[in-house]
C-alpha positions in Angstrom: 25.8 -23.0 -46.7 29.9 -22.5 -47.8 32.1 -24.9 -46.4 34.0 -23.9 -43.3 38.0 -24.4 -43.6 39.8 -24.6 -40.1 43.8 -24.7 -40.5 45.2 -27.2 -37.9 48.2 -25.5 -37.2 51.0 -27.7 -34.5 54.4 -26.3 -33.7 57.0 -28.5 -35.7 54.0 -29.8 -38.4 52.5 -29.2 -41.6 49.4 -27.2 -40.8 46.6 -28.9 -42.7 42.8 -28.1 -43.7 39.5 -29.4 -42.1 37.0 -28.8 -44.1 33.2 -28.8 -42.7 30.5 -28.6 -44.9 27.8 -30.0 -47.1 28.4 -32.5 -50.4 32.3 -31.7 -50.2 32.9 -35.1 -50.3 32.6 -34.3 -54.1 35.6 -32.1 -54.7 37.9 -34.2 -52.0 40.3 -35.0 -54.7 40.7 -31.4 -56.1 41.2 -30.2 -53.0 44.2 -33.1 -52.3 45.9 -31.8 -55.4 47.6 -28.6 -53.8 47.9 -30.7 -50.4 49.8 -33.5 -52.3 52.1 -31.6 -54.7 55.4 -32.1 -53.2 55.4 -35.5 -53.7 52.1 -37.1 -56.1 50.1 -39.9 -55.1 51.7 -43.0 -57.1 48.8 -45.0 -55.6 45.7 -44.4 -52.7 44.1 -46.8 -50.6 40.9 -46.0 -49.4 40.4 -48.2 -46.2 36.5 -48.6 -44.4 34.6 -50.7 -43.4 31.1 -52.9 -44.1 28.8 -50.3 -42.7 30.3 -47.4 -45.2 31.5 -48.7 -47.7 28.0 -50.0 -49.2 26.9 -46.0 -48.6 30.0 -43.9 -49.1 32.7 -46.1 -51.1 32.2 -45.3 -54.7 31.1 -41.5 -53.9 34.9 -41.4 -52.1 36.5 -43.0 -54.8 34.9 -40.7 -57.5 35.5 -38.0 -55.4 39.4 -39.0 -55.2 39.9 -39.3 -59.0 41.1 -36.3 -59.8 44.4 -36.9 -58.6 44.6 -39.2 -61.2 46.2 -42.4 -59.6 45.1 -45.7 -59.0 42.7 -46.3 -56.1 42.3 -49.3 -54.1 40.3 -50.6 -51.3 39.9 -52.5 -48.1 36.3 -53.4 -46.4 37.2 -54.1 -42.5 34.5 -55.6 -40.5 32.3 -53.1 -38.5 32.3 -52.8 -35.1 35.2 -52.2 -32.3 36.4 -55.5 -32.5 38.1 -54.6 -35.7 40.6 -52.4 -33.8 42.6 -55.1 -33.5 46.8 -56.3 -34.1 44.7 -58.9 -35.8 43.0 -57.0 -38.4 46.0 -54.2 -38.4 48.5 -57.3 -39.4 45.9 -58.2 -42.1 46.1 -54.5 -43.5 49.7 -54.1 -43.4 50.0 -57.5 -45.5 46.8 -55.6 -47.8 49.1 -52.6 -48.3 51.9 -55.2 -49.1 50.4 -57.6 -52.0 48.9 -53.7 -53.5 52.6 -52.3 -53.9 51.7 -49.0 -51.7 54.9 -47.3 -51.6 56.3 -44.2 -49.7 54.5 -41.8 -52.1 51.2 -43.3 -51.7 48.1 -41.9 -49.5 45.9 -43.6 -47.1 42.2 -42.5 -46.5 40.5 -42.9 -43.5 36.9 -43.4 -44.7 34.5 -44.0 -41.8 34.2 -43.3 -38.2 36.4 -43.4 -35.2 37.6 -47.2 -35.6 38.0 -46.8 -39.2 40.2 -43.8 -38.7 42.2 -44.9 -35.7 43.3 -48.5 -37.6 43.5 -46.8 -40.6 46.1 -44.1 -39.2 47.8 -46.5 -37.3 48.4 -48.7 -40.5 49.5 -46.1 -42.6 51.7 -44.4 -39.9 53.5 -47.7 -39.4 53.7 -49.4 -43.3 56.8 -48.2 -45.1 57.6 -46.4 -41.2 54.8 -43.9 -42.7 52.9 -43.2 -45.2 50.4 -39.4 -45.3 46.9 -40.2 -44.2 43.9 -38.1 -45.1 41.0 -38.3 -42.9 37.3 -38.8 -44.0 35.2 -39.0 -41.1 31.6 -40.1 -41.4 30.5 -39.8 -37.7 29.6 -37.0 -35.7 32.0 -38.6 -33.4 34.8 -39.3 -35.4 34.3 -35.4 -37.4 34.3 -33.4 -33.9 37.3 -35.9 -32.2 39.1 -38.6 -33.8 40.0 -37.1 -37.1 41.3 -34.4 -35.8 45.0 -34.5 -33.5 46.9 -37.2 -35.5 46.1 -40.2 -32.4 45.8 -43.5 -33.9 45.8 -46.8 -32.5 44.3 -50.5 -31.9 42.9 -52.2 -28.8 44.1 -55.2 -26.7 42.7 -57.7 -24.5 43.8 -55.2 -21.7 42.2 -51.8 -22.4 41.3 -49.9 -25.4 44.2 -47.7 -27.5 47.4 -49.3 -25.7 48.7 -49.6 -29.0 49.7 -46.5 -31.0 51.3 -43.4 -33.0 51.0 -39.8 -33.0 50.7 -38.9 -36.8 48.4 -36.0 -38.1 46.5 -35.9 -40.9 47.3 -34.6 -44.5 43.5 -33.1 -44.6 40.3 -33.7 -43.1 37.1 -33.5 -44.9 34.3 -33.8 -42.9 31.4 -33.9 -45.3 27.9 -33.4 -43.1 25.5 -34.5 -45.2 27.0 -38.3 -44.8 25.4 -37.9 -40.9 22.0 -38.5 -42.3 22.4 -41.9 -42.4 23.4 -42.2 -38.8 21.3 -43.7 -36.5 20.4 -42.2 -33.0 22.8 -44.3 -30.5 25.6 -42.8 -32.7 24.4 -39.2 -33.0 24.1 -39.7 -29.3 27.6 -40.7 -29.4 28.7 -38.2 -31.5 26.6 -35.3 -28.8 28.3 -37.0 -25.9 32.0 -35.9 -27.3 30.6 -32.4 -27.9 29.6 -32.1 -24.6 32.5 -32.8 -22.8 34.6 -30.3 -25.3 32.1 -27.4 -24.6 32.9 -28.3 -20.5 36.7 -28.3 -20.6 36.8 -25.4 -23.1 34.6 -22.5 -22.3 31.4 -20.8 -20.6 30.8 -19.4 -24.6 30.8 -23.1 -26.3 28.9 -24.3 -23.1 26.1 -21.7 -23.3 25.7 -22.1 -26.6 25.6 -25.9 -26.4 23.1 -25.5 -23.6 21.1 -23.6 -25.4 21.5 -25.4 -28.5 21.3 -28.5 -27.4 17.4 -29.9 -28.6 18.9 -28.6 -32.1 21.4 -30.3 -32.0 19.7 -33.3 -31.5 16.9 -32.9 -34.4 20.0 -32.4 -36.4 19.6 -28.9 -37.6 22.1 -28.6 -40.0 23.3 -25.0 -39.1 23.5 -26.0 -35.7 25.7 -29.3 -36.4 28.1 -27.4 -38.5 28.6 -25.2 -36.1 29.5 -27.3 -33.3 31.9 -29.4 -35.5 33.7 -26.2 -35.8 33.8 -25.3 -32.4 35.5 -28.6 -31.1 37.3 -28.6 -34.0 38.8 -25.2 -32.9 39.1 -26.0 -29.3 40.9 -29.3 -30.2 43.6 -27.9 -32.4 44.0 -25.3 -29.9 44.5 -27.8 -27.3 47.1 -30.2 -29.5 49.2 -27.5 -30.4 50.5 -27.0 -27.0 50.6 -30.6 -26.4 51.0 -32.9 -29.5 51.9 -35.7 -28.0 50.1 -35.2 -24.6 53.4 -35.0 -22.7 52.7 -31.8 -20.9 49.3 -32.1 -19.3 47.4 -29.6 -21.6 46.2 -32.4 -23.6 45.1 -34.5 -20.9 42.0 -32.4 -20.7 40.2 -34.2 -23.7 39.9 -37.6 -21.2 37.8 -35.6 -19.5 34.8 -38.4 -18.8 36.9 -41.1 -20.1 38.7 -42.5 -16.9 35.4 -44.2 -16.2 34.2 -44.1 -19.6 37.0 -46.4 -21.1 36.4 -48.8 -17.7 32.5 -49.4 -18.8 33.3 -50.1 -22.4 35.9 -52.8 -21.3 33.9 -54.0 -18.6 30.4 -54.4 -20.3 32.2 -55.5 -23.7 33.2 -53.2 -26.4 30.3 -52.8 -28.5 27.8 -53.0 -25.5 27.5 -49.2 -25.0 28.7 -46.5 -27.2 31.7 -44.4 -26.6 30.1 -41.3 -25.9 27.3 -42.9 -23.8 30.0 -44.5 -21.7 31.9 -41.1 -21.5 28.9 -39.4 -20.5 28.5 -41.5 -17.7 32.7 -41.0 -16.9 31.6 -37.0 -16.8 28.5 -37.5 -14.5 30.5 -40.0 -12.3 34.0 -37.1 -12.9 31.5 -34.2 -12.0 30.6 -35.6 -8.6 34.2 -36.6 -7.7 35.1 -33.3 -8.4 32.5 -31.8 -6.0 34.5 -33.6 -3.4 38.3 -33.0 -4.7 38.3 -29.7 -6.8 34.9 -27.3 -5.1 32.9 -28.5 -8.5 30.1 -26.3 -8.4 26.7 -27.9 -8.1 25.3 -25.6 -10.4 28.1 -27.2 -12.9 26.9 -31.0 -12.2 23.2 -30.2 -12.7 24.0 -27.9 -15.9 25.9 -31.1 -16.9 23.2 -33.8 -16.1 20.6 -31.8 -17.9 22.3 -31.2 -20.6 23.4 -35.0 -21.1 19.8 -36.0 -20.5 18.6 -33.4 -24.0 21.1 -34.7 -25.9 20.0 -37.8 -25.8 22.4 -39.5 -23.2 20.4 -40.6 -20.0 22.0 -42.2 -16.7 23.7 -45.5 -18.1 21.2 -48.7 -16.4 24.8 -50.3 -15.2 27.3 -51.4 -12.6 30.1 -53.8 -11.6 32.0 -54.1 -8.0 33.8 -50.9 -7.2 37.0 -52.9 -7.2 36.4 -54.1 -11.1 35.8 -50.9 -12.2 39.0 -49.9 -10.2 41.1 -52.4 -11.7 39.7 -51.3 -15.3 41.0 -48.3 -14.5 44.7 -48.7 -13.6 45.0 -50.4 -17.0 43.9 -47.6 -19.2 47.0 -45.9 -20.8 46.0 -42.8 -18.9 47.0 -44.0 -15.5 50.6 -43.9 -13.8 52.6 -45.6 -11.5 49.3 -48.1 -10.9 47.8 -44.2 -9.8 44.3 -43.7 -11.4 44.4 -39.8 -12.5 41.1 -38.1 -13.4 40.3 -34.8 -15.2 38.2 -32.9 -12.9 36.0 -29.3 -13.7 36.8 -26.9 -10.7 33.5 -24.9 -13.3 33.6 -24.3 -17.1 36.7 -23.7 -19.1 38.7 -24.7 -15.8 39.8 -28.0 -14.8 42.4 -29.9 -13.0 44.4 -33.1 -13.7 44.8 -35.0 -10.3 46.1 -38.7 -9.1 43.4 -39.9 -7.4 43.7 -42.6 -4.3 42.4 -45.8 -4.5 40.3 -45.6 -1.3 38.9 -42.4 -2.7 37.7 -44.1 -5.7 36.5 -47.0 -4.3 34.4 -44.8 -1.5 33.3 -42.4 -5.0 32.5 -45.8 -7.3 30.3 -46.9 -3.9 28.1 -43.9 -3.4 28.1 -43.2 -7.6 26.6 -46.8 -8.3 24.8 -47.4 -5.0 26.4 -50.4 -3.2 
């Protein structure tokens, strides 16, 4: 199967190339050249982590060479808990003692923590440096790569710290996803879902109907869902880049809640995308209440969840935890907890939400 080419294309940026497709990782540095004319690569740093770089490292690095430069790397620890000042501080001191300069190029080589700390470092070092995005998730090649959010975590809540930069170019190379096991596929299905809700009845049809392929991993079926949110995510970040006007708001669909669970249980605990799946069930229901949510919408939604792999979550914590979880994410304002809600597919609504409404939701949701 060709490789699919998607131009990201934001008002007042570069557009760039996302490439989807099978063994590209192969040409990555061929296809840089043209991306990186205007001003050569006097030096690259490939940054991953322990999970990847034992897999992918030397295939990335091979792949790079024909831009003729030298390439460095940094291993980070796997996991969440990288996302860190901690580990960031470390990498800005890496990028130091290696001489990167303004010219030079980062690469993001792993999944969504890799690429987040990575972006954020290279956006920040030299007050920024280009970063090209190799995603080996599903998560990561359908989301994070793609938008130009980076960031690290604190003790707080998860992504208080970051930049808006986007990408250089993004090649997301599906035959890496073999190695994947199923929690992150799961994870990866999880962020698929919740684009083909907020975008359309045609992406959520197809999903629906797609859905046990996508979850044996049929390889026409995967590429084309990476193509679909990668579509409906540039579409939605070039009318609000830097999530200042409310468009963008709709990718935290599920991840009021979501985020809440992962800080509550311990990052790491659950994935992402299971906890998110949970924030849609639990946003689903509040929106049957708020927003006339159609019931038709919240069992469509369960069952689909439940094919991809992504059952009811077997947790809970006091209403007023998960409360106070929420008014620290970065989503919420003026101590107000704001939720993206589906009034049906392809239509949804941004509302502050009270806290006795919550707290009565939270309740009946997790049955205390």
């Amino acid at each position: 199967m060709a490789a699919t080419r998607i131009v990201v294309d934001i008002p007042e940026e570069r557009p760039y190339d996302v490439r989807i497709g099978e063994g590209i990782l192969a040409g990555l540095g061929e296809k840089l050249v043209p991306v990186l004319e205007a001003q050569p690569p006097s030096r690259i740093l490939v940054i991953t982590d322990a999970n990847v770089a034992p897999l992918y490292l030397e295939a990335c690095k091979q792949g790079l060479a024909p831009l003729g430069c030298p390439i460095s790397d940094i291993t980070l620890p796997a996991g969440e808990e990288a996302k860190s000042l901690a580990v960031v501080g470390e990498v800005w001191n890496a990028m130091a003692a290696l001489g990167l300069a303004r010219d030079s190029v980062v690469v993001a080589l792993g999944g969504g923590v890799v690429g987040d700390l990575a972006g954020f470092a290279g956006s920040t070092f030299m007050r920024g440096l280009r970063v090209v995005q190799v995603p080996t998730t599903l998560l990561s090649m359908v989301d994070s790569s793609v938008g130009g959010k980076t960031g690290v975590n604190l003790e707080a809540g998860k992504n208080l710290v970051g930049t808006f930069l986007q990408p250089s170019y993004v090649c997301a190379s599906t035959d890496v996803l073999a190695t994947l096991d199923e929690r992150e596929w799961a994870c990866g299905c999880a962020e698929i879902a919740k684009s083909a809700v907020i975008d359309s009845d045609d992406f959520f049809f197809w999903l629906s109907e797609n859905a046990e392929a996508l979850a044996a991993r049929e390889s026409d079926v995967v590429a084309q869902a990476i193509a679909r949110c990668v579509v409906f995510k540039a579409n939605v970040v070039a009318q609000d880049k830097t999530e200042s006007h409310g468009v963008r708001e709709c990718l935290n669909y599920g991840h009021t809640l979501g985020h809440a669970i992962e800080a509550l249980s311990g990052y790491g605990t659950y994935s992402h995308g299971a906890a998110v799946a949970e924030g849609m069930r639990f946003a689903a229901r509040l929106g049957q209440s708020l927003v006339g949510t159609p019931l038709e919408l919240v069992e469509a939604q369960d069952a689909l969840l439940d094919e991809l792999g992504l059952p009811v979550l077997d947790w809970s914590a006091p209403a007023q935890d998960i409360l106070a979880a929420m008014k620290c994410d970065k989503k919420s304002r003026g101590g107000s907890v704001r939720f993206v809600l589906p009034s049906d597919v392809g239509q949804w609504q941004l509302l502050s939400v009270d806290d006795e409404t919550i707290l009565e939701h939270l309740k009946l949701y997790f049955g205390e």
